[in-house]
ZATITI-948782 format. One line per 8 residues: number of its first residue (from 1); their letters; for each residue x, y, z of C-alpha. Coordinates in steps of 0.1 Angstrom, whole numbers, always signed. Each point is the difference from the previous one (the first is absolute). Example, Ala and Ser with C-alpha at 12.3 -4.5 7.8 and 13.67 -1.06 7.14 Angstrom:
2
1 = as = +123/-45/+78 | +14/+34/-7
! end
This chain:
785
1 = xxxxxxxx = -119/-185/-112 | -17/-31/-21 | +23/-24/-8 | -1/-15/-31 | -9/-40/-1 | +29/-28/-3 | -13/-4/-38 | +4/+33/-9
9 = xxxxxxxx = +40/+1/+6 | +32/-24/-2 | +4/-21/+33 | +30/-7/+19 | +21/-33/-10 | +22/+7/+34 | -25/+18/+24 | -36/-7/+7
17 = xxxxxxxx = -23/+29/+8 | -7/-4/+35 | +33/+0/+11 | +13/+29/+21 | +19/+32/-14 | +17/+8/+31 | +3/-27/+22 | +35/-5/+5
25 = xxxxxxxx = +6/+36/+3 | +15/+12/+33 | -21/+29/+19 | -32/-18/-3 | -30/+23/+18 | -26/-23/+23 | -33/-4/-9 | +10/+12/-35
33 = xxxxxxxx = -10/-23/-32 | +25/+7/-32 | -12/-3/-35 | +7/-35/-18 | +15/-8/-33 | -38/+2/-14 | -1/+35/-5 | +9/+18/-26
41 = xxxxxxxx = -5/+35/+4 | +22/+7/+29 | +17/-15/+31 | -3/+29/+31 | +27/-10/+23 | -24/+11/+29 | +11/-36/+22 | +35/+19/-1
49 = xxxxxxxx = +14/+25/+22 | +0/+31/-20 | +33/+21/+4 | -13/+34/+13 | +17/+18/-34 | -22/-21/-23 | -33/+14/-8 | -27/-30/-3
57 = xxxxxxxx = -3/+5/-40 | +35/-5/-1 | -4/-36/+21 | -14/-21/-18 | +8/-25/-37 | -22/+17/-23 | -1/-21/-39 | -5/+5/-38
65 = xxxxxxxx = -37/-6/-16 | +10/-20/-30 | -5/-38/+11 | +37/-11/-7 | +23/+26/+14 | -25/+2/+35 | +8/-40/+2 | +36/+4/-13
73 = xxxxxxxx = +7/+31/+30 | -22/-18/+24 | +23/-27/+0 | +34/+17/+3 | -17/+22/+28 | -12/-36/+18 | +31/-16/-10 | +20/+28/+23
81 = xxxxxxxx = -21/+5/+31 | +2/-37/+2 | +36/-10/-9 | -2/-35/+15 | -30/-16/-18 | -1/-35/-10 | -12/+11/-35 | +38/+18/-5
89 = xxxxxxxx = +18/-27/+16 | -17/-22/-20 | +7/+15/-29 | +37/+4/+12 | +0/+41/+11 | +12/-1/+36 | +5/+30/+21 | +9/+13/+33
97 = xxxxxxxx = -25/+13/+19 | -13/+34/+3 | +15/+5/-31 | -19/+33/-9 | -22/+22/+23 | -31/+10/-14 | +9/+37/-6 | +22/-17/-31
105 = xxxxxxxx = -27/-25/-7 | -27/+32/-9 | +30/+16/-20 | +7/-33/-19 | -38/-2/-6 | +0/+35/-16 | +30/-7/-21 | -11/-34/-13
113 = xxxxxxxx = -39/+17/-12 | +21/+28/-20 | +16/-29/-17 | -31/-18/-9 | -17/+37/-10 | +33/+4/-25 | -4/-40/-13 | -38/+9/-13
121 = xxxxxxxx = +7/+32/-14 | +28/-19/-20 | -17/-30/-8 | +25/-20/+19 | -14/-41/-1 | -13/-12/+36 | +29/-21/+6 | +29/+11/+11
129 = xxxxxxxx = +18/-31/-14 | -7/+14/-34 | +18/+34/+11 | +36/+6/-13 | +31/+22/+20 | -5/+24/-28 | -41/+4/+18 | +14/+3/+31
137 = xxxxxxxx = +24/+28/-8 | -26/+10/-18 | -20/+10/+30 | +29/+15/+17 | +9/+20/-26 | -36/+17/+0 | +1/+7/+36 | +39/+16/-2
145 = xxxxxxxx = -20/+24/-28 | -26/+15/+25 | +13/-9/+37 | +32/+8/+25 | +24/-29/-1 | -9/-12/+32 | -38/-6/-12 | +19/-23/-26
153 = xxxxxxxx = +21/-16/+28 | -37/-11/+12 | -11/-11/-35 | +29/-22/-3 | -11/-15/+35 | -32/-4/-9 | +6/-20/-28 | +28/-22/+15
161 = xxxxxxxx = -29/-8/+26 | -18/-15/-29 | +31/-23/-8 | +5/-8/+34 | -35/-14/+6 | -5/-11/-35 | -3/-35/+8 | -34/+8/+20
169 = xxxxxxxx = -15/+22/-25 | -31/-9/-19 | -1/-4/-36 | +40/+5/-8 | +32/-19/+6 | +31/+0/+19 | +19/+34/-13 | +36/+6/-2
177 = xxxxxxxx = +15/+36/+14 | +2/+24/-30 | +34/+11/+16 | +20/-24/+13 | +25/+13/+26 | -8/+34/-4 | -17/+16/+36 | -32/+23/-4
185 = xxxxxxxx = +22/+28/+0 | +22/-11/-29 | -31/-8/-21 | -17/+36/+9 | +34/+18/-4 | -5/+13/+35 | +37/+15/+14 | +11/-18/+28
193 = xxxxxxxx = +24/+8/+24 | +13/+12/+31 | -24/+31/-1 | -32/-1/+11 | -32/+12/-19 | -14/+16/+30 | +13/+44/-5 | +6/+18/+34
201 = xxxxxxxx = -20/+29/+11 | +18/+31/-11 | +16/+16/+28 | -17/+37/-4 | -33/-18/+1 | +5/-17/+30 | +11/+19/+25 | -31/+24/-10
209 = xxxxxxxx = -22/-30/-1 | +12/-16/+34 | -7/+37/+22 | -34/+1/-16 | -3/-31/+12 | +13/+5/+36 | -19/+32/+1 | -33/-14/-6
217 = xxxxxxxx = +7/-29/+26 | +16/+26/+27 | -14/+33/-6 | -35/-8/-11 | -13/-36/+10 | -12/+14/+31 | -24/+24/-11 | -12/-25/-31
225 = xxxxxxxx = -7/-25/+23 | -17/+19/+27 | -22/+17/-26 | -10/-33/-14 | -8/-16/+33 | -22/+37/+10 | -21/-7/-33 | -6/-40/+5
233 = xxxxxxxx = -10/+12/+34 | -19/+23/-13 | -17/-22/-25 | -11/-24/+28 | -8/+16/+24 | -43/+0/+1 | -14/+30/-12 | -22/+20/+26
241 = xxxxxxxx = -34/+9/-16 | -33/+19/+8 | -11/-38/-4 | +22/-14/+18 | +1/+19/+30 | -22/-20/+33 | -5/+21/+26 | +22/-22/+22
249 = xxxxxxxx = +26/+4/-22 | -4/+40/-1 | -1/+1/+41 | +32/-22/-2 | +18/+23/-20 | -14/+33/+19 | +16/-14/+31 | +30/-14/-15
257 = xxxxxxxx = +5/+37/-13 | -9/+17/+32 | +25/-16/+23 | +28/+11/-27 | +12/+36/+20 | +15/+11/-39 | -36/+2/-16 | -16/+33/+6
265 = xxxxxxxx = -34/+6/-3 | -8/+29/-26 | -25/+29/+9 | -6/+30/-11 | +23/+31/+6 | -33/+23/-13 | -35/+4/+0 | -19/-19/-28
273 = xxxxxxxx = -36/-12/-8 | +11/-34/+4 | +26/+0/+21 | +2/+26/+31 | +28/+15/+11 | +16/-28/+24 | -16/-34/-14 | +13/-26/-15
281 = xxxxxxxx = -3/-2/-31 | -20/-32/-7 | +2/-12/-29 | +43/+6/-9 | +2/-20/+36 | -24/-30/-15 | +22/-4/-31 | +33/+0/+21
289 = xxxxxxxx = -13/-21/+20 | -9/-23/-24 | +28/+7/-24 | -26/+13/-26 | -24/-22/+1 | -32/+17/+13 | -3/+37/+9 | -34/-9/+21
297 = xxxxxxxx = +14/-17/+32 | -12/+26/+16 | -33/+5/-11 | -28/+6/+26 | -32/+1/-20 | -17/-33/+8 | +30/-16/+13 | +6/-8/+36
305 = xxxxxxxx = +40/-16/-8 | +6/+35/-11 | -9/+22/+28 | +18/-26/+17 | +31/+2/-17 | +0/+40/+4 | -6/-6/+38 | +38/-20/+4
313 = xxxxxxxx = +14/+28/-24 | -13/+30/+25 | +13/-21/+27 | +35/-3/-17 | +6/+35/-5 | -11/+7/+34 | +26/-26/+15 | +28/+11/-21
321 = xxxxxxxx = -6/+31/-19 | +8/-14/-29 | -5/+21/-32 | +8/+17/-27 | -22/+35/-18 | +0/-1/-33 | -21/+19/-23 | -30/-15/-10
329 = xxxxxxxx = +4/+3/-36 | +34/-13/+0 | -10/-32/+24 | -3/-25/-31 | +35/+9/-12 | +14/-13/+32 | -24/-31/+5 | +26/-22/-12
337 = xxxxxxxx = +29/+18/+25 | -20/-14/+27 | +1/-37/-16 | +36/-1/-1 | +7/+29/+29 | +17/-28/+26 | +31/-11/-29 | +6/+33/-17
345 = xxxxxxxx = -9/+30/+18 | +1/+21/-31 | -7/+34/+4 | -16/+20/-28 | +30/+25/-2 | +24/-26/+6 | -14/-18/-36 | -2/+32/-16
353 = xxxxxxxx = +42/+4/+8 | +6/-35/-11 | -17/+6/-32 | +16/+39/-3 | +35/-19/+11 | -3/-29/-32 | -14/+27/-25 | +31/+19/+6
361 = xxxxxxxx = +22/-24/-11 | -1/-8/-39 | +13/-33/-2 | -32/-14/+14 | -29/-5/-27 | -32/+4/+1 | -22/-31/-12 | -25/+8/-21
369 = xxxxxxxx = -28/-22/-22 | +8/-8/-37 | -13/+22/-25 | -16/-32/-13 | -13/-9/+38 | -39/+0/+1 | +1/+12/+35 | +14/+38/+0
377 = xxxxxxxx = +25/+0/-32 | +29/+23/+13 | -11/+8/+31 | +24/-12/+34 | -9/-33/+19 | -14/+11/+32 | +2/-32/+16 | +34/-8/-11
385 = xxxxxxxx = +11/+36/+10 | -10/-1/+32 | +13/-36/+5 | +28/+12/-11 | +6/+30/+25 | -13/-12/+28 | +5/-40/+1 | -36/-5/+11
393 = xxxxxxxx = -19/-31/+0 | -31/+7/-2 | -12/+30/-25 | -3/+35/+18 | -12/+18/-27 | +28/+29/+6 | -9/+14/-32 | -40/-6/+2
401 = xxxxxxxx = -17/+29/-19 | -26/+2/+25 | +20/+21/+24 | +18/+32/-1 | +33/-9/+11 | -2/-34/-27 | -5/+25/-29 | +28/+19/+10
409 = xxxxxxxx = +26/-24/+3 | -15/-11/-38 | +6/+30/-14 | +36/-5/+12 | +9/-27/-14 | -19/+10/-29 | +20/+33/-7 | +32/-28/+2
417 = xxxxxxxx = -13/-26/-20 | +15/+16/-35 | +24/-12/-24 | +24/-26/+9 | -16/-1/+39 | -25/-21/-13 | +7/-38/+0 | -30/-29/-17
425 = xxxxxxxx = -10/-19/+32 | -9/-34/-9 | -27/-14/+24 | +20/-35/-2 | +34/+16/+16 | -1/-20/+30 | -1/-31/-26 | +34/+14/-18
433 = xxxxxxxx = +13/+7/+32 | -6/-36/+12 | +15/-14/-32 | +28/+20/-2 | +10/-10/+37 | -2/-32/-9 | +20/+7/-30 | +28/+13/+21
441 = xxxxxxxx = +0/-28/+22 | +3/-25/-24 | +29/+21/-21 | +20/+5/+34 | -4/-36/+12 | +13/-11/-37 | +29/+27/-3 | +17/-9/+35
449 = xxxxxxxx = -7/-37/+4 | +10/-13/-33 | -27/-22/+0 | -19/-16/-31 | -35/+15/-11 | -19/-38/+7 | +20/+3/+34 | -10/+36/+14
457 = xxxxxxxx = -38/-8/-7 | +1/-34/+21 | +11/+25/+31 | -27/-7/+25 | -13/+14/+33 | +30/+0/+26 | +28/-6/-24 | +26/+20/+20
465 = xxxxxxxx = +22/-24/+17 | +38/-5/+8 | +24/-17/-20 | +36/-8/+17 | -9/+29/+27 | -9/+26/-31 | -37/+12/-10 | -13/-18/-31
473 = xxxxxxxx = -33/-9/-20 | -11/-34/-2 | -16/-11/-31 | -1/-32/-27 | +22/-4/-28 | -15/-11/-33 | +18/+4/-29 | +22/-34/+1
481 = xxxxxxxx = -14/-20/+24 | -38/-11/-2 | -1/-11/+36 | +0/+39/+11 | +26/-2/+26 | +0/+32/+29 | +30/+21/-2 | +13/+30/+15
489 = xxxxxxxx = +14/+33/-15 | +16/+22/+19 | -12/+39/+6 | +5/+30/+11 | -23/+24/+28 | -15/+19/-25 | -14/-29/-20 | -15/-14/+29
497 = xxxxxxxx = -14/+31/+5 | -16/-1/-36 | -11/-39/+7 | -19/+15/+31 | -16/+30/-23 | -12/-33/-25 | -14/-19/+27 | -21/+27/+13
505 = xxxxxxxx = -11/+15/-34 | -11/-42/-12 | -31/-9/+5 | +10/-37/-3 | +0/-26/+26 | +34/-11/-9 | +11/+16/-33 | +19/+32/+8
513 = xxxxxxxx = +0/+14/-33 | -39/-6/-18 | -23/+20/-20 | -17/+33/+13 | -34/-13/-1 | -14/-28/+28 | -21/-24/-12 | -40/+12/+3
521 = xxxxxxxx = -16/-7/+34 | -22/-27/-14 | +32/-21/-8 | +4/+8/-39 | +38/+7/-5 | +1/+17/-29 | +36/+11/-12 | +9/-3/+39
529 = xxxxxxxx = +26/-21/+4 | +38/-10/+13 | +23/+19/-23 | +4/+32/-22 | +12/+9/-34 | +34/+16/+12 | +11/+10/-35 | -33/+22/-2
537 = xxxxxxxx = +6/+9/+35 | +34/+16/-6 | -9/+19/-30 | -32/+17/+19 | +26/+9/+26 | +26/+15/-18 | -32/+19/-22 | -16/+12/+31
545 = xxxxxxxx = +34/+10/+17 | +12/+28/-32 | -39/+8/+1 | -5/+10/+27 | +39/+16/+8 | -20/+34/+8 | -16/-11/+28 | +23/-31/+16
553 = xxxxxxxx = +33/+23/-11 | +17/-32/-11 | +28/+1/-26 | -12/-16/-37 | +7/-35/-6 | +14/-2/-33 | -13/-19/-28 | +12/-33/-1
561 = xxxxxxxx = -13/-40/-5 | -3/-11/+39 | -12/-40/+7 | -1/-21/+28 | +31/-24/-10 | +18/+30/-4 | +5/+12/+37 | +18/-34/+6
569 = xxxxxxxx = +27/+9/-25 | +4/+32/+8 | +4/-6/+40 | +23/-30/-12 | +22/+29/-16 | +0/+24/+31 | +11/-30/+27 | +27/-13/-25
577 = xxxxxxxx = +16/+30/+7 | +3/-5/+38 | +30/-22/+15 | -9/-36/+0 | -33/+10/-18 | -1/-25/-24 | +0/-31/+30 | -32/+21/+13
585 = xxxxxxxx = -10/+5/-33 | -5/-37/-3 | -18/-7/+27 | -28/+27/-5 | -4/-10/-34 | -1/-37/+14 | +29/-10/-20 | +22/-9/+29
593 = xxxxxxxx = -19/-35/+7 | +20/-13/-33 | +22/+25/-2 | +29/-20/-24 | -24/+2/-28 | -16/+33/+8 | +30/+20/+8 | -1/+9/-40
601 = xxxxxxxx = -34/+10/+3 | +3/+24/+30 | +30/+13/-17 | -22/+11/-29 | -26/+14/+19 | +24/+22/+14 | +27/+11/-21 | -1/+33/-8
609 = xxxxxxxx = -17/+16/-29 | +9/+33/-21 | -28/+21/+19 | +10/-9/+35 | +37/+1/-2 | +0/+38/-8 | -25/+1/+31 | +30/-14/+23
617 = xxxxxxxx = +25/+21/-20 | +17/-29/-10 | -10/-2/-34 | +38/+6/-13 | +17/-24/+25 | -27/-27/-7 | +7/+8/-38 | +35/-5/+7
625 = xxxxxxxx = -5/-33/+22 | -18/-16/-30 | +27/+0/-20 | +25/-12/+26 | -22/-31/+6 | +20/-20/-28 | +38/+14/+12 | -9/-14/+34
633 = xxxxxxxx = -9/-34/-10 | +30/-4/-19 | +25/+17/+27 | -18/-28/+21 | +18/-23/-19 | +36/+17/+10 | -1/+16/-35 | +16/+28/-8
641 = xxxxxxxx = -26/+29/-10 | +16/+31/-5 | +33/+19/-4 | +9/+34/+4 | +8/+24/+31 | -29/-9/+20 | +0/-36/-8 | +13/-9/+36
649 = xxxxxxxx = -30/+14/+20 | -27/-10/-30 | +13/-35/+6 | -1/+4/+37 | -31/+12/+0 | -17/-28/-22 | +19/-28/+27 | -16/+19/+26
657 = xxxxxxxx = -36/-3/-18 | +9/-39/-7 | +10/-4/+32 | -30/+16/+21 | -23/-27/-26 | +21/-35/+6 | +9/+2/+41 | -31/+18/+9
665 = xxxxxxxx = -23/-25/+19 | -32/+21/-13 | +14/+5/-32 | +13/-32/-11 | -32/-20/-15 | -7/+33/-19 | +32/+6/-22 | -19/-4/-28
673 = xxxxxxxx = -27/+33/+6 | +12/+24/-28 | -18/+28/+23 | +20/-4/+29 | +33/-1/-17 | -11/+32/-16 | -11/+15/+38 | +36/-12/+10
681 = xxxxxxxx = +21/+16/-27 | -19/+34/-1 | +9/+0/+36 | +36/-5/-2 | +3/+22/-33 | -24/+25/+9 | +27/+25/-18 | +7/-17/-28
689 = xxxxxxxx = -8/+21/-33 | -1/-22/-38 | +14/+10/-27 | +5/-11/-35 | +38/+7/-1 | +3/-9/+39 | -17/-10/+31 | +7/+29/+28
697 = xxxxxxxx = +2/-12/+35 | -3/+36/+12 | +21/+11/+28 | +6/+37/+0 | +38/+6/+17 | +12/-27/-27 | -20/+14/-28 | +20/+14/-32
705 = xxxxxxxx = -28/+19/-10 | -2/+20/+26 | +33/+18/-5 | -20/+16/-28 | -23/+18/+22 | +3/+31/+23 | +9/-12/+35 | -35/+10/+11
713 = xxxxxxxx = -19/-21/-24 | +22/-29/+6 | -17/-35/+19 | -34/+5/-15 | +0/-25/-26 | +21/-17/-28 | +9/+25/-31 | -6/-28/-23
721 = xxxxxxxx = +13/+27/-31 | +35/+1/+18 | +3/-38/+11 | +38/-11/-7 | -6/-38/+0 | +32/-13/-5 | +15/+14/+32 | -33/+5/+25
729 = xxxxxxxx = +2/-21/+30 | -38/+4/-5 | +3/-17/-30 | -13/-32/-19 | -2/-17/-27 | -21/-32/-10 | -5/-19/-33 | -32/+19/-9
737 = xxxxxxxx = +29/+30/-5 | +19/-18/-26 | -18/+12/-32 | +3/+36/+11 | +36/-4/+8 | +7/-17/-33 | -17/+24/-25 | +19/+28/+22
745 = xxxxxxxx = +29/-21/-10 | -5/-2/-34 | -9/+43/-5 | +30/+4/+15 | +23/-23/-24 | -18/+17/-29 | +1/+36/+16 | +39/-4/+4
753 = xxxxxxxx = +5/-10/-42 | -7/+38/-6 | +21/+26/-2 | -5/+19/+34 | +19/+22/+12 | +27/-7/+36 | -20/+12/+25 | -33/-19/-14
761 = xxxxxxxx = +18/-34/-8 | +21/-2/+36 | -37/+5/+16 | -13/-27/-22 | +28/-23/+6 | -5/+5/+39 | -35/-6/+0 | +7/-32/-24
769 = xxxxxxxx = +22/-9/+27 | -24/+1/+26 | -28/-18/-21 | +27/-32/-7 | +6/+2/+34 | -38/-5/+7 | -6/-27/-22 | +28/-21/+5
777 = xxxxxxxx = -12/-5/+33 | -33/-10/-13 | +19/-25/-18 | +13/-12/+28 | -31/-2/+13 | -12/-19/-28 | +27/-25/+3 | -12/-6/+40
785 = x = -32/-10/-16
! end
């Protein structure tokens, strides 16, 4: 691209042109020269180590056209990848290094141009300086109309990148932060809390999801693979041609064909004009011979190499005997038997069974051409057919229309290729088959490792290893550290076992997971590179898996969003649930290396959502734990919590929860994880049953309720209609009862000022008796408080 002249734009009062973009940038590429501050169309980070999950349009600075805003972003974006230049610390901005990587620096880049399109639309002045907080919010306010909140989280960054390194900036003065002490968040009204933004997969889609997978990886990898590796054979392996053919080459392959005792040398089983009864039948045994390639090997007229050649034949089947009649007219059919006679053997009636045997059975399809195909529209695929049936590597033209027994075996699969038999053969299916493997590999590997999208496409060539005596994957971690440290995640045989599918399905010297397509033999990559597009990857999968259900007999995936980042979180979820699962959830995650501060972190990624609770059947007791979380942090205090006939074994049962967080070694530094304190008390009140009058700490012999019920029905569960919760030893009561209790109260006061009649005002008075005596404990209660 022509780049304008220094004349024809606004120069730099901080950075001269020739300076270098990224030369204080760590994973700097040898022999690789980086753009300088000069240019002004875009800055390709190609001197940088591209991460394998970043395509290279996505890797590099790319800037406005109008003159002002391409300085204005070109100095942020310079201002970032090089933290420590004089020109900031002169102008008092310093910074740690490696402040920003260069992902954020492209994102700030984009976010700062969409400010500078917005300014000219508006008319906004050139200088910023002249810009009041009222602009600002301005802007934000336009982007809250039309994008998510967290695109106006980046807004607000990019524009507070334009404070921050407003002192360097061309052609305005030093700004002041439109919002003072608020964070990004705050400003973009973005929730924040312990939650995370990341959902979880939803349980019925993947289990589905994660046996496709393992079925692809187990079940059909094999047969993918091999079939790829017969057709690059195939597709290198030279050609034999009429042309081609020297006659040293042709007396090489007679003899190397000769002294193999499984080829037979055809000759006719009849009398015919060419052939007599009892000779060979020249010209099928030239095209076995040379798999096809001529049918005159053994041509005499004028040619002294062939009477020659028929001399060793003569002399063969007089040493051994070995032949084989046919008839004449059916010799051609069979030409290519005797190609591949030593490896399969194949008898004509033994093809005839296997096709009679797979016709039989209607859950095999037929493939046929589209009705759109330019070839034969409708008709079957021969070729794929027969590769289909007999596994052969080479074509044998099974169903060849030049012989009797090939037109029979087409009109049988013809009289079965009808309604839903028929199934659209695409001629790229080994290509889907390929991608879809990889697919699976790449799904599996994220589901069980709980490893980040940028750190499952860094896996490499001979990743397996051992980790503290157990099988892992090495690979770099990126996001937080720009130095790319190697780490280790810990796995499981059957990922391995997809790791070792990737690695023999990539064609990449290093990458294991990399697009289908090599680069071209004359070096041109094309899209070939380190990396895929998982997202795109796992919706072809789960599309190709419910399309093709008929013939795979795989259950349907559901619909359902599914994304890289959201594997992690939902593997969090399922190892949260194990003992001690949030210490190993921790270290997979790589929280564990400053685990005080990221203890609240793993906690979030694992706590328990609504969808995966009712899959471990605990949604009720983890309902009921929620709500207990603020009862035990008071009773951890020595507070009293609760009255009633249970309150004994409610309290006892809190101390034990408090106790098992405060003297437990392992547990001690993590009192403060909301998500184990609920795993704790859903444990120890795996019974308990809340209600709005009472909390039921179910217990069946003790249970009032049950004296209600037919001695056969009793034990099953709590007959919350009959409860008696003044005198249940089951029973308690909180202050969240209170209100209840009082407006029961108050009825009853009321209720007793008519005139009833004996037998209705003793029951009222008893029952009032029984609600005073209920909330005078709660006073009590209150008093303790």
């Amino acid at each position: 691209m022509t780049i304008p002249a220094a004349m024809d734009r606004p120069v730099s009062r901080a950075f001269a042109d020739d300076e270098a973009v990224y030369a204080s940038m760590p994973g700097q590429l040898p022999g690789v020269r980086g753009p300088s501050f000069g240019r002004i169309d875009e800055w390709p980070c190609d001197c940088l180590r591209r991460p394998a999950n970043k395509i290279p349009a996505m890797w590099k600075c790319v800037f406005p056209n109008d003159p002002v805003w391409n300085l204005r972003v070109r100095e942020v974006a310079f201002s970032m990848l090089n933290p420590n230049h004089q020109a900031l610390r002169n102008a008092g901005i310093f910074l740690p290094r490696k402040k920003w990587a260069t992902a954020t620096v492209i994102k700030v880049c984009f976010g700062v141009s969409q400010l500078g399109a917005w300014a000219r639309r508006e008319g906004m002045p050139d200088s910023l300086h002249f810009w009041s907080v009222e602009d600002w919010q301005a802007y934000i306010d336009h982007c809250a109309s039309s994008t998510q909140p967290e695109s106006v989280r980046s807004a607000v960054g990019a524009v507070r990148h334009l404070v921050r390194f407003s002192a360097v900036l061309t052609g305005t003065a030093t700004l002041e932060d439109p919002w003072p002490g608020r964070t990004d968040s705050d400003v973009a009204k973005v929730a924040t809390g312990d939650e995370l933004a990341t959902p979880s997969i939803a349980p019925e889609v993947w289990w589905p999801l994660l046996r496709a997978a393992w079925s692809y990886i187990d079940r059909y990898s094999a047969s993918i693979l091999d079939q790829r590796d017969r057709e690059a054979e195939r597709a290198s392996a030279p050609r034999l041609t009429q042309a081609t053919l020297s006659a040293e080459v042709i007396n090489e392959k007679l003899e190397l064909w000769l002294t193999n005792p499984a080829n037979l040398v055809p000759v006719s089983d009849r009398e015919n004009r060419v052939n007599p009864k009892g000779s060979p039948i020249w010209s099928s045994l030239s095209r076995a011979v040379t798999a096809g390639a001529s049918s005159t090997v053994f041509a005499t007229k004028n040619n002294r190499q062939g009477t020659e050649r028929r001399q060793k034949v003569m002399r063969m089947i007089e040493r051994t005997g070995r032949i084989r009649p046919v008839r004449p007219t059916a010799a051609k059919q069979l030409e290519s038997d005797y190609a591949d006679y030593a490896t399969r053997r194949r008898s004509s009636q033994s093809m005839d069974a296997t096709l009679q045997k797979w016709l039989a059975n209607p859950a095999n399809l037929i493939p046929v051409h589209a009705e759109t195909s330019r070839l034969a529209p409708g008709e079957p695929v021969w070729s794929a057919l027969e590769s289909l049936l007999y596994d052969t590597s080479e074509r044998v033209d099974v169903f060849g229309s030049g012989s009797k027994q090939g037109r029979r075996r087409r009109d049988l699969v013809l009289q079965a290729a009808v309604g839903e038999r028929r199934t659209v053969y695409s001629d790229k299916q080994l290509d889907r088959d390929l991608r879809i493997l990889r697919a699976s590999c790449y799904i599996f590997v994220a589901a069980l490792s709980a490893m980040r999208d940028s750190e499952i496409q860094e896996i490499q060539r001979g990743a397996l290893t051992q980790h503290y005596g157990a099988p892992a994957i090495g690979s770099h971690k990126s996001k937080g550290d720009l130095s790319r440290p190697r780490a280790n995640w810990w796995i499981i045989e059957p990922v391995a076992q997809a790791l070792a599918v990737a690695e023999r399905l990539t064609w990449h010297d290093t990458h294991i997971f990399a697009s289908m397509t090599p680069p071209s033999e004359n070096g041109h990559a094309g899209r070939a590179r380190a990396g895929i597009s998982a997202a795109d990857n796992i919706d072809f999968f789960i599309e190709t898996v419910n399309s093709s259900r008929h013939l795979t007999g795989l259950e349907e995936i559901p619909p359902g969003r599914v994304r890289p980042h959201m594997f992690r979180r939902t593997m969090s979820i399922i190892a949260s649930q194990q003992p001690d699962g949030d210490i190993a959830l921790g270290t997979q995650l790589k929280h564990a290396a400053r685990r005080a501060l990221a203890n609240r972190l793993t906690g979030a990624y694992g706590k328990t959502d609504a969808k995966w609770a009712k899959e471990f059947d605990t949604d009720l007791q983890t309902a009921a734990a929620e709500k207990l979380v603020g009862l035990l942090k008071a009773r951890r205090s020595g507070a009293t919590i609760a009255v009633g006939p249970g309150a004994a074994r409610f309290h006892a049962g809190l101390d034990k929860v408090n106790t098992l967080l405060t003297q437990g070694p392992t547990l001690r530094a993590q009192v403060a994880d909301e998500r184990l304190e609920v795993t704790l008390l859903r444990d120890e009140f795996a019974n308990l049953h809340l209600g709005t009058v009472n909390h039921c700490l179910w217990n069946a012999p003790t249970a009032e309720c049950q004296n209600q019920l037919p001695p056969a029905q009793r034990g099953q569960a709590p007959l919350l209609g009959a409860c008696q919760p003044s005198r249940c030893r089951n029973s308690v009561l909180t202050l969240s009862h209170e209100r209840i209790w009082r407006m029961e109260e108050a009825d009853l006061v009321e209720f007793l000022k008519k005139r009833l009649s004996k037998p209705l005002r003793e029951q009222a008075q008893t029952r009032l008796a029984e609600v005073r005596s209920a909330t005078a404990q709660i006073d009590k209660l209150k008093d303790n408080i």
